[in-house]
C-alpha positions in Angstrom: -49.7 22.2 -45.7 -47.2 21.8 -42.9 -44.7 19.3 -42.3 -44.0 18.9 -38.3 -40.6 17.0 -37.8 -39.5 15.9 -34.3 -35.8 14.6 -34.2 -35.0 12.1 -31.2 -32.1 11.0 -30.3 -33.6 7.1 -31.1 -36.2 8.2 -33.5 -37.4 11.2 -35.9 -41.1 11.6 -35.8 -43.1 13.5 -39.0 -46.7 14.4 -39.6 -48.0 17.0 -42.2 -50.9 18.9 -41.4 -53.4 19.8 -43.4 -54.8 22.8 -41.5 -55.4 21.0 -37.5 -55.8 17.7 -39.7 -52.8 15.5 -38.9 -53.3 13.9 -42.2 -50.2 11.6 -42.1 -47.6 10.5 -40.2 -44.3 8.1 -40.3 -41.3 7.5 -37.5 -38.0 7.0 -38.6 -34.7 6.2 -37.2 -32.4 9.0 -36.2 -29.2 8.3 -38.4 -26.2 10.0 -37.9 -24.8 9.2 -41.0 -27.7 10.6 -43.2 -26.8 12.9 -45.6 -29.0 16.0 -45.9 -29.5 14.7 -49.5 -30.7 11.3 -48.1 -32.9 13.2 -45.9 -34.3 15.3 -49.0 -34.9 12.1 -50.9 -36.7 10.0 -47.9 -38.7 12.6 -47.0 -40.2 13.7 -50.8 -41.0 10.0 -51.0 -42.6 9.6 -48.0 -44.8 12.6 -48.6 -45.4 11.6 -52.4 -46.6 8.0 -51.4 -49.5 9.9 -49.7 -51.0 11.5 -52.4 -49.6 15.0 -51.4 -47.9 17.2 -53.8 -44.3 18.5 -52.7 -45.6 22.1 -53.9 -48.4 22.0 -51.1 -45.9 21.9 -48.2 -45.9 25.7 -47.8 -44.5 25.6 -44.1 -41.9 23.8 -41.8 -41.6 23.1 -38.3 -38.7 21.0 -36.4 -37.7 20.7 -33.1 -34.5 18.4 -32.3 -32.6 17.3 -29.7 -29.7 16.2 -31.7 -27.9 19.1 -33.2 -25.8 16.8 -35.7 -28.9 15.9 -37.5 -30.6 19.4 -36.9 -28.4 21.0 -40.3 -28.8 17.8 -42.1 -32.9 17.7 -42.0 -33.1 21.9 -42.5 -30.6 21.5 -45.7 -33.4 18.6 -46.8 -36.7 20.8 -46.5 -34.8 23.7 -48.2 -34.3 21.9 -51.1 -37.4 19.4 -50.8 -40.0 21.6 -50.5 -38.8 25.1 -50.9 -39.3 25.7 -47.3 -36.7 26.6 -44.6 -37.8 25.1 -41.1 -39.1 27.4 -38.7 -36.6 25.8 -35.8 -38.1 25.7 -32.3 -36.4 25.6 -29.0 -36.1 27.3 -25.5 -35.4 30.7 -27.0 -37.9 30.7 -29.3 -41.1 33.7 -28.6 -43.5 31.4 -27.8 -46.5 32.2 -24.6 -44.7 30.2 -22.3 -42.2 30.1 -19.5 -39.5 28.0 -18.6 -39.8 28.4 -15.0 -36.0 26.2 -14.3 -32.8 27.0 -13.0 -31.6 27.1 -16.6 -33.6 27.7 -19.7 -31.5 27.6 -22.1 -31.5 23.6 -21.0 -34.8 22.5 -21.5 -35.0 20.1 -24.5 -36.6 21.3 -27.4 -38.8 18.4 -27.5 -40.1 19.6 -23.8 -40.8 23.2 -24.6 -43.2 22.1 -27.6 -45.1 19.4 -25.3 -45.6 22.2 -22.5 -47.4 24.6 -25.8 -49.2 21.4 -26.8 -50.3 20.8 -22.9 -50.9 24.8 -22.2 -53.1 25.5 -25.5 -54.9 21.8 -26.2 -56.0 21.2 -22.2 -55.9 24.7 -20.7 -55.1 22.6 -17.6 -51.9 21.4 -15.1 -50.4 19.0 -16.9 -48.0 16.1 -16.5 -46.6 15.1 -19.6 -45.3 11.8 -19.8 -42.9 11.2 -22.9 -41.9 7.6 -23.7 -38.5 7.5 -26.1 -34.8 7.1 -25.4 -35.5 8.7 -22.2 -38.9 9.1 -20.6 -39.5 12.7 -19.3 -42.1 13.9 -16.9 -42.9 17.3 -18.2 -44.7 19.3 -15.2 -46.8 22.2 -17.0 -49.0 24.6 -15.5 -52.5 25.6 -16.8 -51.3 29.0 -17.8 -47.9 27.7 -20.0 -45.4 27.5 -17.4 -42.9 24.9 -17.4 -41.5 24.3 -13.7 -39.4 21.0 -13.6 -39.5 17.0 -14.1 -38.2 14.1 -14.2 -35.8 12.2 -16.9 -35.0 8.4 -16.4 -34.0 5.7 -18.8 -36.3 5.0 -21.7 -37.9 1.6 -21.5 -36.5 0.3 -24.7 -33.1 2.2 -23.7 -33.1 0.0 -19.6 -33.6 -3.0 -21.7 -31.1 -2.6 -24.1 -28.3 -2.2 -21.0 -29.7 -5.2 -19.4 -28.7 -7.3 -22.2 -25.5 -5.9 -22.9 -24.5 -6.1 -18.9 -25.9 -10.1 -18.6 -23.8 -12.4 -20.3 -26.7 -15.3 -19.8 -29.6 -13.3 -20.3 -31.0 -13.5 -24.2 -32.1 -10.1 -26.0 -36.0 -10.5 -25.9 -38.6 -8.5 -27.9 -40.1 -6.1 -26.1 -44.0 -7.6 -25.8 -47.1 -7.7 -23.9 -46.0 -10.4 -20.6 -49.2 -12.6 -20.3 -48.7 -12.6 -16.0 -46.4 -11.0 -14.0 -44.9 -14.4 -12.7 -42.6 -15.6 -15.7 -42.2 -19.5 -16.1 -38.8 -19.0 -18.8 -36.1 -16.6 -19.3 -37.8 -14.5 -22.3 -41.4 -13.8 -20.0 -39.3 -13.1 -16.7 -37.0 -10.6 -19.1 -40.7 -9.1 -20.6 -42.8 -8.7 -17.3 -39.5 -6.8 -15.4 -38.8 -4.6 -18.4 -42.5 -3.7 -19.2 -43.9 -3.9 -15.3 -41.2 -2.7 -13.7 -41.3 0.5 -16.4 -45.2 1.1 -15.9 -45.0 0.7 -11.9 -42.3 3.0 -12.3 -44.0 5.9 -14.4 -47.2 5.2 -12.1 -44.8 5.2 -8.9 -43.1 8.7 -9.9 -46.5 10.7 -11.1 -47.6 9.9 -7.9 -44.9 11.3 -6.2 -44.4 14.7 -8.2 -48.4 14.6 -7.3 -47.6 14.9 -3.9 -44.9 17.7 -4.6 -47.7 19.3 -7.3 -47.5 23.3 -5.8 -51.2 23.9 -7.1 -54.5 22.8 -5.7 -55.8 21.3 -8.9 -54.6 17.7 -9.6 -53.0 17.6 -12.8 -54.5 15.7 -15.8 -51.6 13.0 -17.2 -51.2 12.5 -20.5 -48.4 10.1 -22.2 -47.2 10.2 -25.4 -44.1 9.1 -27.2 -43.4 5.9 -29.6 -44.2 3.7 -26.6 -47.3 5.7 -24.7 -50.3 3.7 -26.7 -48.2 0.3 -25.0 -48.3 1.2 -21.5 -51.7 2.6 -21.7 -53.0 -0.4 -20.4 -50.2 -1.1 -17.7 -50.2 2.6 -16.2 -53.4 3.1 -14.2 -52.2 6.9 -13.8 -52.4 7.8 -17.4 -55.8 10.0 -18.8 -55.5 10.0 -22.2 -53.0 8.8 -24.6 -51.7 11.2 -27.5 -49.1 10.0 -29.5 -49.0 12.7 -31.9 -48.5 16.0 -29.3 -45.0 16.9 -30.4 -46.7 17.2 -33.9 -49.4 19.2 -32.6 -47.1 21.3 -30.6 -45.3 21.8 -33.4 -47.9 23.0 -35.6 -49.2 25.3 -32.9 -45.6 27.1 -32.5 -45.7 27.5 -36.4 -48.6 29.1 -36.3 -47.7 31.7 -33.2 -44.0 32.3 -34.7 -45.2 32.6 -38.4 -47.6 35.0 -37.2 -45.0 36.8 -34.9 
């Protein structure tokens, strides 16, 4: 089996696979102050508590975009499972290009979504990824990534409103019944969540209109937040909340292979 782990700078997303099976899955908070060994522990339990034998992880794959935490979570699987991560990133062999001013740039998270987009729909793609920040990842049917778009994650716009608003209240982050609020907490809700779906909708149209290929790109969001907006942004597809994973699990299989 293989144990996918994404590391966010917000959260740390982990599946294991059992052959193309996601079979389970679990996000966790990115912690700074998590010792590898705390890493080794949380992880063997959360794997145990499925049923899965640590012996059957046979294979690794992690892709982070917070080098602090990178060591911490390879030191973990080696003594965990056995296994030492495969670690993918912009230099990594895999049957794509980063088509950018600067490779070398291009977060890790980013080059796994454009091998998920490139090998699962065979198709231009616009990958929309909803965490801390939320990327638009453009991808050509034949692997290339050429450019994007980074903006302020919805979670991460409403935390700074908050903080900046000495009479404004921290408020959940939940579905707003109408658009027109009638108290503080559903005029907070229907700017943070309408304002962030007209936004994604507002920006996919306009890297449409920039798209340099004649077929229209197929938009797919994923991300801790994707499955929420999928009903407030008209532009998305499909929702997959699980392509890093399955990006990752296809780069194992190329670079194991390799």
């Amino acid at each position: 089996m293989l144990l996918a782990i994404d590391v966010g700078n917000t959260e740390t997303t982990a599946g294991i696979f059992d052959g193309e099976t996601l079979r389970a899955h679990w996000r966790l908070t990115t912690s700074f102050a998590r010792t590898a060994d705390e890493m080794r522990i949380l992880l063997s339990q959360l794997v145990a508590a499925e049923g899965i034998a640590i012996r059957s992880v046979t294979g690794v794959a992690l892709c982070s975009v917070v080098p602090p935490v990178t060591q911490h979570v390879v030191d973990a699987c080696d003594v965990a499972f056995g296994v030492t991560p495969l670690v993918i990133g912009p230099g990594s062999r895999l049957p794509i290009t980063l088509d950018v001013d600067d490779p070398s740039t291009v977060g890790a998270d980013r080059v796994v979504n454009t091998l998920a987009a490139s090998q699962i729909y065979r198709r231009d793609c616009i990958i929309v990824d909803m965490g801390t920040a939320t990327t638009f990842d453009c991808v050509s049917a034949k692997g290339s990534f050429f450019g994007g778009i980074i903006q302020p994650g919805v979670q991460t716009s409403a935390t700074m409103l908050f903080a900046k608003t000495a009479m404004l209240p921290s408020t959940a982050l939940a579905t707003p019944a109408r658009a027109i609020g009638t108290n503080t907490a559903d005029c907070i809700r229907s700017g943070v969540v309408f304002g962030a779906a007209d936004s994604i909708d507002g920006l996919i149209g306009r890297i449409k209109g920039e798209w340099p290929h004649p077929a229209v790109p197929y938009v797919v969001g994923t991300g801790g937040l994707a499955e929420t907006f999928r009903a407030f942004c008209t532009s998305f597809n499909e929702v997959d909340s699980a392509l890093t994973l399955k990006g990752l699990r296809l780069a194992h299989g190329i670079l194991s292979n390799d």
